[in-house]
N, C-alpha and C positions, 0 to 999 in steps of 0.2 A: 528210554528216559522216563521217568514216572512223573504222571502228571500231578500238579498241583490245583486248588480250586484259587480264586480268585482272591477271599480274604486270607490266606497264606501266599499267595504273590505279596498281595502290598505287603504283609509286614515283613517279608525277606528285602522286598526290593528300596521301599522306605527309605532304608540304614544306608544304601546303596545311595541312592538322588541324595540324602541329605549330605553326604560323605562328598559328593560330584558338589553340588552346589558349595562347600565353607571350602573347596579346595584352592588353595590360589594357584595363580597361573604357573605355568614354570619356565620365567629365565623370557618370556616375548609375552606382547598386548595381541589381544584379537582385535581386530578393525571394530570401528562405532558399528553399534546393533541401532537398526529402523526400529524407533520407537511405537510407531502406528499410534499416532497421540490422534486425538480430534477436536471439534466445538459442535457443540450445537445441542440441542434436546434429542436428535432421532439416536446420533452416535451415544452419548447417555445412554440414554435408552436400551441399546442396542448392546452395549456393555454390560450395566445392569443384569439382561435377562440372560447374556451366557454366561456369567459368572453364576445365577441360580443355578443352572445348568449344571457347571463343573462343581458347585456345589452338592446338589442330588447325585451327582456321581460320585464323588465320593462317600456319600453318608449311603444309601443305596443301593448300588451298583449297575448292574445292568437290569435292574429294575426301575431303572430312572430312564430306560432307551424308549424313543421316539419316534422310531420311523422301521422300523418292524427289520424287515432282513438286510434294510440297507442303513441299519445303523452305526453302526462301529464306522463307516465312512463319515457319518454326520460328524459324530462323537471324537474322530480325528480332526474333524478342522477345529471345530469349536474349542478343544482341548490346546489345539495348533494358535487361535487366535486368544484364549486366555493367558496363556504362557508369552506371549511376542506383544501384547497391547498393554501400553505402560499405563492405559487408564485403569486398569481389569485387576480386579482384587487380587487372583490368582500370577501376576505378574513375575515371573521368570521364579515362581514357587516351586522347588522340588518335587511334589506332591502330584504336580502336573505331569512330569517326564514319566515318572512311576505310571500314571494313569496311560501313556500314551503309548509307555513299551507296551502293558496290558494288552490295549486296544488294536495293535499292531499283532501281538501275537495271536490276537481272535481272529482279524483278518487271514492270518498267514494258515491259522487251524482250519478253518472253514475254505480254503481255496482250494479247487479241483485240482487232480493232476494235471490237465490240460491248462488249468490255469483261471476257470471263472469260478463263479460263485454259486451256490445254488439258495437264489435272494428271489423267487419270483419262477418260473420257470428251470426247469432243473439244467445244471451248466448251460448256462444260457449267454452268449456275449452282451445282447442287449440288456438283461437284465442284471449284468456284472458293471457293465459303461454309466449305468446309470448311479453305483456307487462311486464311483471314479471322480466325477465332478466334484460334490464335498472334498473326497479323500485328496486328490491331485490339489485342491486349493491348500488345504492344510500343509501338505507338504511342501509346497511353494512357500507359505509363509513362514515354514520352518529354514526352509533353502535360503531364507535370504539371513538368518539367524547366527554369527558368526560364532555358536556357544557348543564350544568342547562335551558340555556336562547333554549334545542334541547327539550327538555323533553315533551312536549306540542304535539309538530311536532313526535315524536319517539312513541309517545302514541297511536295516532291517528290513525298514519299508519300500526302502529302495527295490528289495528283492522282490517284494509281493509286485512292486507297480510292473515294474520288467516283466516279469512270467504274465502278469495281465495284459502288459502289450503285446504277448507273444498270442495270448489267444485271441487278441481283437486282431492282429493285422491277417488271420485267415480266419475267421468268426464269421458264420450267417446271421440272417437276421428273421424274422417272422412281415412285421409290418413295417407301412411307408417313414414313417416317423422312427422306427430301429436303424436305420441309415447312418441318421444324423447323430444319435445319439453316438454311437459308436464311432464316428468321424470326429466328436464333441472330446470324446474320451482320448480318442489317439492326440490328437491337439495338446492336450494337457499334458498325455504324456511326453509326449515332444518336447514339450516347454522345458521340462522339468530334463531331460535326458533325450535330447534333439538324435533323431536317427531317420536318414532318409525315408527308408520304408515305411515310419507311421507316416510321412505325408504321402508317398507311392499310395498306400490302401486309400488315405482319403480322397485323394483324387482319383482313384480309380469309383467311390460311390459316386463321387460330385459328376462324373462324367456321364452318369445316368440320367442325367439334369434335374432342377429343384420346380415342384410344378406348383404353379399356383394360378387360379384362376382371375379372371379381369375384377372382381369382387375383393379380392385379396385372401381366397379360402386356398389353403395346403389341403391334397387330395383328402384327408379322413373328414375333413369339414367338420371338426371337432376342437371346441373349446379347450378342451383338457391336453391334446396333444399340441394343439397350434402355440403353449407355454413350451412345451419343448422343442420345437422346432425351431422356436424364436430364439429361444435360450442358446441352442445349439450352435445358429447360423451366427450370433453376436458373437460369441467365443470365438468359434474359429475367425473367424472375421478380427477379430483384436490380437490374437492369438499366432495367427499364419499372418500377419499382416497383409489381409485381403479385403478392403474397408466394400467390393462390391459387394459381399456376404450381407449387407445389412439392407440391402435392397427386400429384398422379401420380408423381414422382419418389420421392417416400415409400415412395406402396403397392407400388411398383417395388423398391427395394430391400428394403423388408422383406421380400418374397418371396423374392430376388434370396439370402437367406444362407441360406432352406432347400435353395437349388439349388448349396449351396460344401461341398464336400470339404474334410478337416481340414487341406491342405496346400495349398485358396484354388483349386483349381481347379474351375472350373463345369459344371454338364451341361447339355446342348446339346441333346439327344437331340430334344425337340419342337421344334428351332427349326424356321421355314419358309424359313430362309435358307443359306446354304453352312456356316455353322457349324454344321449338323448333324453335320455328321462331323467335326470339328474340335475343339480343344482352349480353350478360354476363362481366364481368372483372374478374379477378382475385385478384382484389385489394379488393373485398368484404372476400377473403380468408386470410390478411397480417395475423390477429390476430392468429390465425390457425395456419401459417405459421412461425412467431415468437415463442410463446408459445413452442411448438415443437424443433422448433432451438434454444433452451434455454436446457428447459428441456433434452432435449438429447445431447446440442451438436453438433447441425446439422450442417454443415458446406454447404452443398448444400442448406439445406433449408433457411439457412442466407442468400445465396448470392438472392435466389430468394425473400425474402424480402428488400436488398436493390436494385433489379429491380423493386420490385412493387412499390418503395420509389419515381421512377421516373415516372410513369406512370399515364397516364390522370385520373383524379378521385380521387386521393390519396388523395386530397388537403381535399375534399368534404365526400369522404365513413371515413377516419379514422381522420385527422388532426381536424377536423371542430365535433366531433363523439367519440372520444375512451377515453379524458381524462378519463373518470369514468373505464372504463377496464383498464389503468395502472394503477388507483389508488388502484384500490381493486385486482388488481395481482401482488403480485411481481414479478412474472417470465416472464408477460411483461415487465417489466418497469428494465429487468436487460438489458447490453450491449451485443449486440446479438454476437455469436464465429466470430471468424476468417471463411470468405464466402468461399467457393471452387467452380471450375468450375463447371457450370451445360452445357450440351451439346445445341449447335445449330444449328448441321449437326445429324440428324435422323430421322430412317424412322421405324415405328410404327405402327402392325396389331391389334389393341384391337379385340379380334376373339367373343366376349361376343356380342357384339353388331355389328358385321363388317361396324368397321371404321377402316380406314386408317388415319395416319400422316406423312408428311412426311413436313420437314423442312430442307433446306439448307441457313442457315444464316437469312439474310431479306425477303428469299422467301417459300412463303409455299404449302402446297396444302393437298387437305381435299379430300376422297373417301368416299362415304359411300351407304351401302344396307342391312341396317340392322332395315329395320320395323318389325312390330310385324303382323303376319299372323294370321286367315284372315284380313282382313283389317277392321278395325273398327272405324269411326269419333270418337272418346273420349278420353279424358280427364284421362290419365294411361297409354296412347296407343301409341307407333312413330308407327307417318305415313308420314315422313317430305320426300317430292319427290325432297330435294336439294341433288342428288347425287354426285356432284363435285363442289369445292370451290378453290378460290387459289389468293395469295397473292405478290405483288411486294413491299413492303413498305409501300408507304400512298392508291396505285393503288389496288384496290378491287374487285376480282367479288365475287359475295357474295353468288352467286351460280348458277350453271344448271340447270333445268330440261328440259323432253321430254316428248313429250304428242302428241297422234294421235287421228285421227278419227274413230277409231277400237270402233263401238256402243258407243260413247260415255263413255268410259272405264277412261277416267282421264291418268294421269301422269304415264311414267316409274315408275314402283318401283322396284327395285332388290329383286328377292331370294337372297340374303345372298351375302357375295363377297368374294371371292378364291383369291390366289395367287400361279402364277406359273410358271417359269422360268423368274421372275423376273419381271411381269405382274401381273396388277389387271382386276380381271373379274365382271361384273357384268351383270346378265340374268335376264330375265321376259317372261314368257309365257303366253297369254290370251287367253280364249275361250270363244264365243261367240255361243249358238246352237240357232236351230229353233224347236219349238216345236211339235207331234205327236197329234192325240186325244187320249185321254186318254182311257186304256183299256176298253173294255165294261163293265168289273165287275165292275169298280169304277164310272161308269158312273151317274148323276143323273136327274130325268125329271125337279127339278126345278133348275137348276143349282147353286145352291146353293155348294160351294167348298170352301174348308180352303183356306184361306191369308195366302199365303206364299211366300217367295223370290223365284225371279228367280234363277235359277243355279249358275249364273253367279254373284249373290250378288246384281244386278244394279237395282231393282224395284220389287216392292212386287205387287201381285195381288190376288184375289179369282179365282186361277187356278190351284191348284194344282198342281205345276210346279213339285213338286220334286217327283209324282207319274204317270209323263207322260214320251215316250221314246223322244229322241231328235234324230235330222236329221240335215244336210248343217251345220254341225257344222267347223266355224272358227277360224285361228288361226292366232297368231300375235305373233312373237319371237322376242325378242329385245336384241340384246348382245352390250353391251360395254366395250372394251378391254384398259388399259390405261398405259403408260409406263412413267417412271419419270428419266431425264437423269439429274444432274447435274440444276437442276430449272428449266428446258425446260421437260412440259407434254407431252404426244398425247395421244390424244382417237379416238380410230379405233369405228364410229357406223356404225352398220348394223340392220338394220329393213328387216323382211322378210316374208314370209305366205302370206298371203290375200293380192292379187295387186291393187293398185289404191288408196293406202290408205295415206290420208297427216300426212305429222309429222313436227310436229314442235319442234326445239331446241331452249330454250328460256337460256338467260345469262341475268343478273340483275349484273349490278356494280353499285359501290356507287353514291351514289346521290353527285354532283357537280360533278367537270374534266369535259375534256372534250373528248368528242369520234372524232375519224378521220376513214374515209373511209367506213364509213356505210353512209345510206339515211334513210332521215323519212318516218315514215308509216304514211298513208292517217287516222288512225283511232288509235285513243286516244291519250293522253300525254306521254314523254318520251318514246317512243318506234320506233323501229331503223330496219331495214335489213340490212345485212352483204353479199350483194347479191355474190359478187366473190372477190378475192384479200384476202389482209389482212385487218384486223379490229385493231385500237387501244387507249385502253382507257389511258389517263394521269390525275394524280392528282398530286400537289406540288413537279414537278420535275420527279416522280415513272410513270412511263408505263407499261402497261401489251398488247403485240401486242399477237392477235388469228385470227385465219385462216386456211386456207382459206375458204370463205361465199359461200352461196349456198342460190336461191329462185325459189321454182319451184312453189309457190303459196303462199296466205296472209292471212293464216287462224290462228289468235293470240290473240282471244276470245273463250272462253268458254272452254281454256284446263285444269280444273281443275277434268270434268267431272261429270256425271250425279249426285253423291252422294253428290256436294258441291254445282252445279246448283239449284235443285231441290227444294234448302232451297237458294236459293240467295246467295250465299256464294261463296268466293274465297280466294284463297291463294296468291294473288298478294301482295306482298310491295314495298314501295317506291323505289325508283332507277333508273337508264337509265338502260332501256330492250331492247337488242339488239339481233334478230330471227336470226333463219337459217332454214331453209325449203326443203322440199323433199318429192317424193312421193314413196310408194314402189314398187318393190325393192328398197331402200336404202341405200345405203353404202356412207361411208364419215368420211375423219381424218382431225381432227383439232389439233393443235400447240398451246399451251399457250407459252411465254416466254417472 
C-alpha cells in the first residue's frame, strides 16, 4: 500500500468527513448524544485552550504535538473531547473525525508487533500504559457518541487498544510505580471492552501489595512518581469499583501539602528518584486532589484545590490539559464542597525518611538527613547532600551543603536527623585508614589479588583491601545543630577530628535578585564569599539576610568528591552560590531570617 504524507491525507479524507457529516440518516434516529455542556470560568477555560489546540493542529500539524512520543494519545482525546463538547468551537466539525482517523493511524504505524510503543524505553509496556490513559479517555468519550459519521475512527482504534491489551496483560515492568501504571492501563481497557483477563493481570500486581510508609511516602519517595501512583490507584478505584483503592492516594496527599511551598512548589529533597535535584508543583496533583474533595467531601482538600487554582502552572498542567478528564469523570466536573482552613504555621518530623517541615506563613524551612546507607550513585537511591533549605516569599535558598577535604570523601550527609529539646540534629562520621601488608598467609608471589573497594567505599583496587589490617586511621565528625524560632533559623556547625582540614559551606539561592555583602570569587560564575558580617539575598521585594561569613580559605571545586569526580560528574545547579570557609577545628552559627 503506498504511503501518503499527512497534508495529502487531509485533503483525500476531507471530502470524505464532509460527505459523512451533510449525509442524512437512513430510514432510523440515533439515540440523544451526551452533550458534555458545563458552567463555570475553569470549564471556559478549559474549552478555550483545547480548541487552540485542535486548532494548531490543524494549521500545523504534528508540529503542534506536546508531549513528545506520547502524543498522538494526548492529541486523541483532546481531538475526542472537541468533536463531543457542545461548548468547543470544533463541535461535531468534520475536520475533527479527519484529524482523529490521522492520529489513529499514527498510533496504529508506530505500534510494535508485539503490541507496544517505542514512546520512552524501546517496546516497553510501561512506557506504552502510559499513552493509554489520554488515548482510553478519548475513546470512551467517543464510546458514548451515538454518531455513524465515529464508526470508522471507533473501529480502528478499537484494534490498536486490543493488541495493547495483549501486550500489557503479559508485559514487565522496570520500576515500583510501572505496576500501577500498567494496572491503570488495563482498567481503561476494560472499561471500554471488559474482559476477565485485564482484571486477572491486575490483580495478579495488586497481589504484590501497595507499600506505603506511616508518613504517607510510596517506596520511590518521589514527588514526581507519587502523581502517578495517585493517579493510577483513583482510576482503577472508580474504574473497578473498588472505592478501597483511594486509601493510599489520601494518606499520599495529605502528606504531599506539608511538602508545598506557598507558591505550590514541592521538595524533592528525599526523593530516590532524579527529582531529587529537580523542581516539582503540586499543581500536577489538582486532579487528585479534586476527585477526592468530591468524592469524600473534603473540605480541606477543596480548599487546597482552590490554592492550586492560583498557582504558576495551572494555566499550563490542567487548563490548557484536563478538558478530556472532566469529560469522562463526573466527579471532576462536580462543584467542589465548601473549602476549610488548611494550616500555615507547622512544623513537621516525617521520621520515614528524616525530613523536617517547618512553615511559618510565607516562610519556610526544609531539614533533611535521610539518605539511604551505604551510599550508592543510582537511580532508587537518596543521596541528595541539600541538607537545609528555606524560604522568604519570592527570596530562595534552595539549599546547603558542606563538603571537606577529609580524602576526598564528598559532601556532609547526615545519619538520620533527631529531635530534642526543641532542636534538630544532624551527624556524620567519616573514617579514613591507611593500610597493613597483608597477612603472610594470604600473601601472593605474583601479586595477583581480588578487586575490591577500599574500606572506606572511595576506589576500588587489586588489593585486597578488606583482608588487610588498617593503621593512622582518621576521623572526621561533623554535627549540625539547628533551631527555628518564629521564621528566624540557626545552625550551630562544628567540624572536628583530623586538624587542618578545609570545609567548605556552600548556599545556592535562586538564580536572579540580587546578593549584598558578599565578594566575588576569582574562579567561575556566579559564585560569592560571605567573608564576615552579614550576607543578603533579595528577590521582588522578599529578603533572606544570613550570617555571619567566615573565609579562612578558597577551596569551592571539586566538593562533590571522589565518587562523582572520578566519572566527571557533579552536583552543581544553576544559582548564585554563595561560600563560607573554615578549617578545623570548626565551629560557626549562622542566622537565616
Amino acid at each position: 500500500m503506498k504511503k501518503i504524507n499527512r497534508s495529502t491525507f487531509l485533503k483525500q479524507t476531507f471530502g470524505l468527513g464532509s460527505a459523512l457529516y451533510l449525509m442524512p440518516t437512513l430510514g432510523f434516529s440515533l439515540p440523544e448524544k451526551p452533550r458534555y455542556s458545563g458552567q463555570g470560568q475553569l470549564w471556559q477555560d478549559m474549552v478555550k485552550a483545547n480548541d487552540q489546540h485542535i486548532q494548531q493542529l490543524l494549521e500545523k500539524g504534528d508540529e503542534a504535538n506536546k508531549h513528545g512520543g506520547r502524543s498522538f494519545g494526548y492529541n486523541f482525546a483532546m481531538l475526542a473531547s472537541a468533536y463531543c463538547c457542545a461548548d468547543a468551537r470544533f463541535y461535531e466539525d468534520p475536520r475533527v473525525i479527519t484529524l482523529l482517523d490521522y492520529t489513529a493511524d499514527k498510533l496504529i504505524e508506530n505500534q510494535r508487533p508485539d503490541g507496544t510503543i517505542n514512546a520512552g524505553n524501546l517496546e516497553s509496556p510501561p512506557d506504552t500504559a502510559f499513552i493509554m490513559e489520554p488515548l482510553c479517555a478519548g475513546v470512551f468519550i467517543l464510546s458514548q457518541q451515538s454518531d455513524a459519521k465515529l464508526d470508522g475512527v471507533k473501529a480502528k482504534i478499537k484494534g490498536f487498544v486490543l493488541k495493547t491489551g495483549e501486550a500489557l496483560v503479559v508485559g514487565g515492568i522496570h520500576t515500583p510505580n510501572h505496576r500501577w501504571v500498567v494496572c491503570h492501563a488495563l482498567a481503561r481497557i476494560n472499561q471500554l471492552y471488559p474482559d476477565p483477563k485485564y482484571v486477572e493481570r491486575i490483580d495478579e500486581w495488586l497481589s504484590e501489595g501497595i507499600y506505603m510508609d506511616q508518613d504517607g511516602h510510596y517506596p520511590e519517595r518521589s514527588m514526581n512518581y507519587s502523581d502517578v501512583e495517585n493517579n493510577a490507584f483513583i482510576a482503577m478505584g472508580r474504574l473497578l469499583d473498588r472505592p478501597e483503592l483511594y486509601a493510599a492516594p489520601r494518606k499520599s496527599l495529605e502528606m504531599t501539602y506539608y511538602y508545598m511551598e506557598p507558591n505550590g512548589d514541592l521538595v524533592t529533597t528525599d526523593s530516590r528518584r532524579q527529582d531529587q535535584y529537580s523542581h516539582r508543583s503540586i499543581v500536577v496533583q489538582y486532579l487528585h486532589y479534586r476527585y477526592l474533595a468530591n468524592y469524600d467531601q473534603n473540605g480541606r482538600f477543596a480548599k487546597i484545590c482552590q490554592l492550586i487554582e492560583g498557582f504558576p502552572g495551572f494555566d499550563r498542567i490542567v487548563v490548557e490539559e484536563a478538558l478530556f478528564h472532566f469529560m469522562e469523570d463526573e466527579q471532576l466536573r462536580k462543584e467542589l464542597p465548601v473549602g476549610e482552613a488548611v494550616p500555615v504555621n507547622f512544623e513537621k518530623l516525617f521520621t520515614t525518611s528524616s525530613l523536617a517541615r517547618i512553615r511559618r506563613e510565607n516562610t519556610t524551612a526544609t531539614i533533611f538527613g535521610g539518605v539511604d546507607w551505604p551510599l550508592i550513585i543510582a537511580s532508587g537511591r537518596s543521596v541528595s547532600p541539600n541538607f537545609f533549605s528555606y524560604r522568604k516569599g519570592k527570596a530562595i535558598l534552595w539549599y546547603m551543603r558542606m563538603s571537606s577535604s577529609f580524602f576526598s570523601m564528598g559532601h556532609f550527609r547526615s545519619h538520620g536527623l533527631t529531635k530534642e529539646d526543641g532542636k534538630y540534629m544532624l551527624y556524620q562520621k567519616l573514617e579514613a585508614p591507611y593500610y597493613q601488608p597483608l597477612p603472610k598467609a594470604l600473601r601472593k608471589e605474583d601479586g595477583d589479588y581480588e578487586l575490591t573497594p577500599s574500606v572506606d567505599g572511595r576506589f576500588w583496587s587489586k588489593m585486597a583491601f578488606d583482608k588487610r589490617p588498617v593503621s593512622n586511621v582518621k576521623t572526621l565528625e561533623s554535627r549540625v545543630t539547628i533551631e527555628e524560632s518564629n521564621g528566624t533559623v540557626e545552625l550551630l556547625i562544628d567540624v572536628s577530628g583530623l586538624e587542618g582540614v578545609k570545609v567548605t559551606v556552600e548556599m545556592c539561592f535562586d538564580q536572579g535578585g540580587r546578593l549584598k555583602g558578599v565578594d566575588k570569587a576569582t574562579q567561575g560564575e556566579d559564585n560569592f564569599f560571605l567573608a564576615d558580617g552579614q550576607g543578603v539575598y533579595e528577590k521582588d521585594g522578599d529578603q533572606i539576610t544570613f550570617g555571619p561569613g567566615s573565609k579562612a580559605h578558597e577551596r569551592i571545586s571539586r566538593l562533590d568528591g571522589e565518587q562523582y569526580s572520578v566519572h566527571f560528574g557533579s552536583l552543581r545547579t544553576a544559582g548564585n552560590h554563595v561560600y563560607i570557609t573554615g578549617i578545623t577545628p570548626f565551629t560557626h552559627k549562622l542566622t537565616f531570617q
